[in-house]
VMD Tcl script that draws the C-alpha trace (Angstrom):
set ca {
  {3.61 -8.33 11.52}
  {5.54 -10.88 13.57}
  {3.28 -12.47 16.40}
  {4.41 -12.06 19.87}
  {4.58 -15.02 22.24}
  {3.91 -14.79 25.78}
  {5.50 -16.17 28.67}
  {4.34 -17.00 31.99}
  {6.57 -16.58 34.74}
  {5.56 -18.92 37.74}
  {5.01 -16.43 40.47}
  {8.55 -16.94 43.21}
  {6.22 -17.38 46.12}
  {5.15 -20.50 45.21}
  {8.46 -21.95 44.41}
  {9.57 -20.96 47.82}
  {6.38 -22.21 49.60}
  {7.31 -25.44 47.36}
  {10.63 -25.27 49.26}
  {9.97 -24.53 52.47}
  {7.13 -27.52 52.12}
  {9.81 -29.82 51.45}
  {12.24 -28.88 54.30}
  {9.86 -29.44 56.58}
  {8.01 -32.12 55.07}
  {11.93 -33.51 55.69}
  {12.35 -31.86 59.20}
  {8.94 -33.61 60.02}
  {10.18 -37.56 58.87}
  {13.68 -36.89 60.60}
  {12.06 -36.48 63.87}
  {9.53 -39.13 63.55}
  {12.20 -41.91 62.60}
  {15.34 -40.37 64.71}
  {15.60 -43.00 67.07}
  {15.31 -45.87 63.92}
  {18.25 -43.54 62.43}
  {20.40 -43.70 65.51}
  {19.78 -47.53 65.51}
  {21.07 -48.63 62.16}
  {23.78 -45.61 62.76}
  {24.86 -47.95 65.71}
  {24.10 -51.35 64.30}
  {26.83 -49.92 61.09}
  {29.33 -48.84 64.44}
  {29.24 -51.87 66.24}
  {29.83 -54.53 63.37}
  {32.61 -52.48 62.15}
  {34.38 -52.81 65.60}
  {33.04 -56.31 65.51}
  {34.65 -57.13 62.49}
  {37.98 -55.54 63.57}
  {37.78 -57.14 66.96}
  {37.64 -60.76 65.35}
  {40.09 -60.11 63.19}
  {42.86 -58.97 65.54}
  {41.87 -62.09 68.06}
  {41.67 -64.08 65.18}
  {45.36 -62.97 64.17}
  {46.58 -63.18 68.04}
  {45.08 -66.40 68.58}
  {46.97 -68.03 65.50}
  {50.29 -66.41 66.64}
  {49.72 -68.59 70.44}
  {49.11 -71.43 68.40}
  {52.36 -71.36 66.36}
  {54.22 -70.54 69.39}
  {53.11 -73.14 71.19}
  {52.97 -75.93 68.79}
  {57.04 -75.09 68.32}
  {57.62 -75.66 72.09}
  {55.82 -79.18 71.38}
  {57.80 -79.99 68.70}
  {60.95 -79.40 70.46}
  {59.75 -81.80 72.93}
  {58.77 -84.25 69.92}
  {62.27 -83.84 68.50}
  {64.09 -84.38 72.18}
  {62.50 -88.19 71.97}
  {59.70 -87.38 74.72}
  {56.74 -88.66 72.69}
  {54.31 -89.54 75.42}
  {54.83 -86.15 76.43}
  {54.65 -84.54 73.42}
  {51.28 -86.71 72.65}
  {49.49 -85.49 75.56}
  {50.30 -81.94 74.69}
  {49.10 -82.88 71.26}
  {45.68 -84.03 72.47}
  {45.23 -80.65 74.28}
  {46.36 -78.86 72.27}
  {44.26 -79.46 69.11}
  {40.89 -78.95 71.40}
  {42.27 -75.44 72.62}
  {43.03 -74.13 69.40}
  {40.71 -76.24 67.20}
  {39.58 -73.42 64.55}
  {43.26 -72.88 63.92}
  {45.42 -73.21 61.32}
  {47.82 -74.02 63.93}
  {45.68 -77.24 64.95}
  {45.37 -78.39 61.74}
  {49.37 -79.14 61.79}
  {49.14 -80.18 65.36}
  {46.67 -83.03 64.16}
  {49.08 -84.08 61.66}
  {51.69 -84.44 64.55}
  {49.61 -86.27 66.70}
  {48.67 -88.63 64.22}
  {52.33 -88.87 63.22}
  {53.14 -89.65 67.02}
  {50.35 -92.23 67.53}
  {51.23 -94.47 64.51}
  {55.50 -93.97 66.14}
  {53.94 -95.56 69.39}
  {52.39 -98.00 67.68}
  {48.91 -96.49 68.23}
  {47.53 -96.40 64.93}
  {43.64 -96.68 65.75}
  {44.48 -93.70 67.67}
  {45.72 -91.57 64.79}
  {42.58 -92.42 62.47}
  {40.52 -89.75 63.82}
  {42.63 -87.05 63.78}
  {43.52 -86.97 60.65}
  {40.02 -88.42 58.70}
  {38.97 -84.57 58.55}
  {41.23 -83.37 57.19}
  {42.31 -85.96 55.23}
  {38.53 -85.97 53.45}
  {39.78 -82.98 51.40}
  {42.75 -83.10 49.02}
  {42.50 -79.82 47.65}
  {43.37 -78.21 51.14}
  {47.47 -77.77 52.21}
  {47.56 -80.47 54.73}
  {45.34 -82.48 52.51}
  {47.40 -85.16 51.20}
  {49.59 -85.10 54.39}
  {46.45 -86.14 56.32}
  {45.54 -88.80 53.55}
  {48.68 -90.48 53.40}
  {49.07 -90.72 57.72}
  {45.78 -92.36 57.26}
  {46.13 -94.53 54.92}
  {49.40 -95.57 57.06}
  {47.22 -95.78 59.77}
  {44.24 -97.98 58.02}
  {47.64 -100.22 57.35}
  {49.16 -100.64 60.74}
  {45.94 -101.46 62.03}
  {45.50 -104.23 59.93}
  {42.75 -102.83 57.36}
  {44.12 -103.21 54.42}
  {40.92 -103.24 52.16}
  {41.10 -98.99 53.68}
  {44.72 -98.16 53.32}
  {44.70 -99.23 49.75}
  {40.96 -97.37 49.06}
  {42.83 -94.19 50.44}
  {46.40 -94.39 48.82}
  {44.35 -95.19 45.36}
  {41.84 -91.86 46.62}
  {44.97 -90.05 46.43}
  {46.77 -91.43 43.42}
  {43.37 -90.27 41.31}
  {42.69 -86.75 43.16}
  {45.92 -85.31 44.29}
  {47.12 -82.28 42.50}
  {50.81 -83.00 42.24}
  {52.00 -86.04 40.26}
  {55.31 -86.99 43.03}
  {51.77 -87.25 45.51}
  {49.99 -89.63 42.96}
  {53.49 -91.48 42.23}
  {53.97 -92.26 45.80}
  {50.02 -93.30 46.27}
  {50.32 -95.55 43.59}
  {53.41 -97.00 45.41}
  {52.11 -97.56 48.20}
  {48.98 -99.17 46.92}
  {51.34 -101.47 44.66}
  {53.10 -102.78 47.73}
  {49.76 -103.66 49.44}
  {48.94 -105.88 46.72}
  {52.50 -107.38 46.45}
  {52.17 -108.24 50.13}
  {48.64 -109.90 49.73}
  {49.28 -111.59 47.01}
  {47.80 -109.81 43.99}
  {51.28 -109.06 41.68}
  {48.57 -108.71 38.71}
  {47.30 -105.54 40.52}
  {50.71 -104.31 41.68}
  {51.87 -104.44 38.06}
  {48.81 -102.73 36.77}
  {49.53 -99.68 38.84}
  {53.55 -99.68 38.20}
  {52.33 -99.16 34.69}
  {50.07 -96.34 35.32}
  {53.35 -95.18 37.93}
  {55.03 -95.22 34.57}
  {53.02 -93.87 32.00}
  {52.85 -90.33 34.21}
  {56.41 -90.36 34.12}
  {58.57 -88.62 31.33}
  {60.62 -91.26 29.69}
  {63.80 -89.01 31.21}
  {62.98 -89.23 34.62}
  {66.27 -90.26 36.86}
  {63.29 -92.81 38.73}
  {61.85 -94.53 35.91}
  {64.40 -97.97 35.62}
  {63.48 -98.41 39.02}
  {59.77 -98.78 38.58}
  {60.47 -100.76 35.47}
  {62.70 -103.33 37.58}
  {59.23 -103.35 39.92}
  {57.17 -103.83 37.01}
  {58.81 -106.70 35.64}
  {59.50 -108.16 38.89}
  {55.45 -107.45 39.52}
  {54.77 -109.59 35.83}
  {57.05 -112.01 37.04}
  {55.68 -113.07 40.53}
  {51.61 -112.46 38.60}
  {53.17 -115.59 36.06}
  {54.43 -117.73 39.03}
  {58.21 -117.24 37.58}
  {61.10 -115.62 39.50}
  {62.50 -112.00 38.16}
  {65.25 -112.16 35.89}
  {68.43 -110.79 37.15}
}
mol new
graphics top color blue
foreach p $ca { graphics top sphere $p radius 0.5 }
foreach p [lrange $ca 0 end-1] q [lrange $ca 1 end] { graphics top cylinder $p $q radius 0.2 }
display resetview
């Protein structure tokens, strides 16, 4: 004869007491931490709209700056610099966490160094000019090292063009820093070191390149004036 098993049915009542416990066990910790609740409810509430808030002025504030740096550079481009300098200068100090003054530092800099005011322009452009990897980057590094040059530093202008020659991303931005570097040394009297970086000028370039006879004509020239003999024709 088969032998019977028996099973034990937990009584309802005290899975409903069970339930009831827990409601308000809950009930209970609600009221007791209702006013934290409504806090961080709030806290979520008002950095959304904080967020959203920064965002649109953020947005609106950039759209001022381009529209205003325009109406400067019409006044650039009608020949009043002095003008167009002083708006410059403010400018860049009202919208200074902009995009917008970012560019008008660039034309500042760029309108300093046309009124032969190149100490002027160093500062303006330094910042940004620190970081090649940014837009405005190389922009910034090649006003400066203009700058470093009209101001009679040479020793700087050539330490920036060669910065940019080694860390600039495109290779018509390390062509031209190389150039520039090159004539430097042609002017004070180092052809050795101008020919030096005509060759590296030339070994970036593909041996196609509609530019490369003219940096070879450079080059030789270069080796010519570093041997104290006169270019061939």
């Amino acid at each position: 004869m088969a032998r019977q098993t028996t099973v034990r049915h937990r009584p309802p009542a005290l899975d409903d007491d069970n339930f009831v416990s827990g409601v308000v066990g809950a009930t209970v910790w609600t009221r007791q931490h209702v006013i934290s609740i409504i806090i961080a409810l709030v806290a979520v509430v008002v950095v959304f709209l904080g967020v959203l808030y920064y965002r649109s002025y953020r947005s609106a504030l950039e759209e001022r700056a381009a529209t205003e740096l325009t109406q400067i550079r019409q006044i650039a481009a009608a020949g009043n610099l002095p003008l167009a300098t002083r708006q410059l200068r403010q400018f860049v100090v009202k919208y200074g966490s902009t995009n917008g003054a970012n560019e008008g530092r660039i034309l500042l800099a760029q309108s300093l160094l046309d009124q032969n005011a190149a100490k002027d322009a160093i500062p303006f452009v330094q910042p940004l000019a620190s970081n090649l990897g940014q837009p405005l980057g190389p922009a910034a590094a090649f006003l400066l090292a203009a700058a470093y040059e009209a101001s009679g530093d040479v020793r700087q202008a050539e330490a920036t063009y060669l910065r940019i020659a080694d860390k600039a991303r495109f290779e018509f931005q390390r062509r031209d820093a190389y150039e520039g570097a090159a004539r430097l040394k042609l002017q004070h009297s180092d052809p050795a070191g101008a020919a030096s970086l005509y060759e590296r000028i030339l070994a970036q370039m593909p041996d196609t390149a509609t530019g490369r006879p003219i940096y070879q004509m450079r080059l030789a020239e270069a080796q010519a004036q570093a041997q104290g003999q006169p270019a061939k024709k």
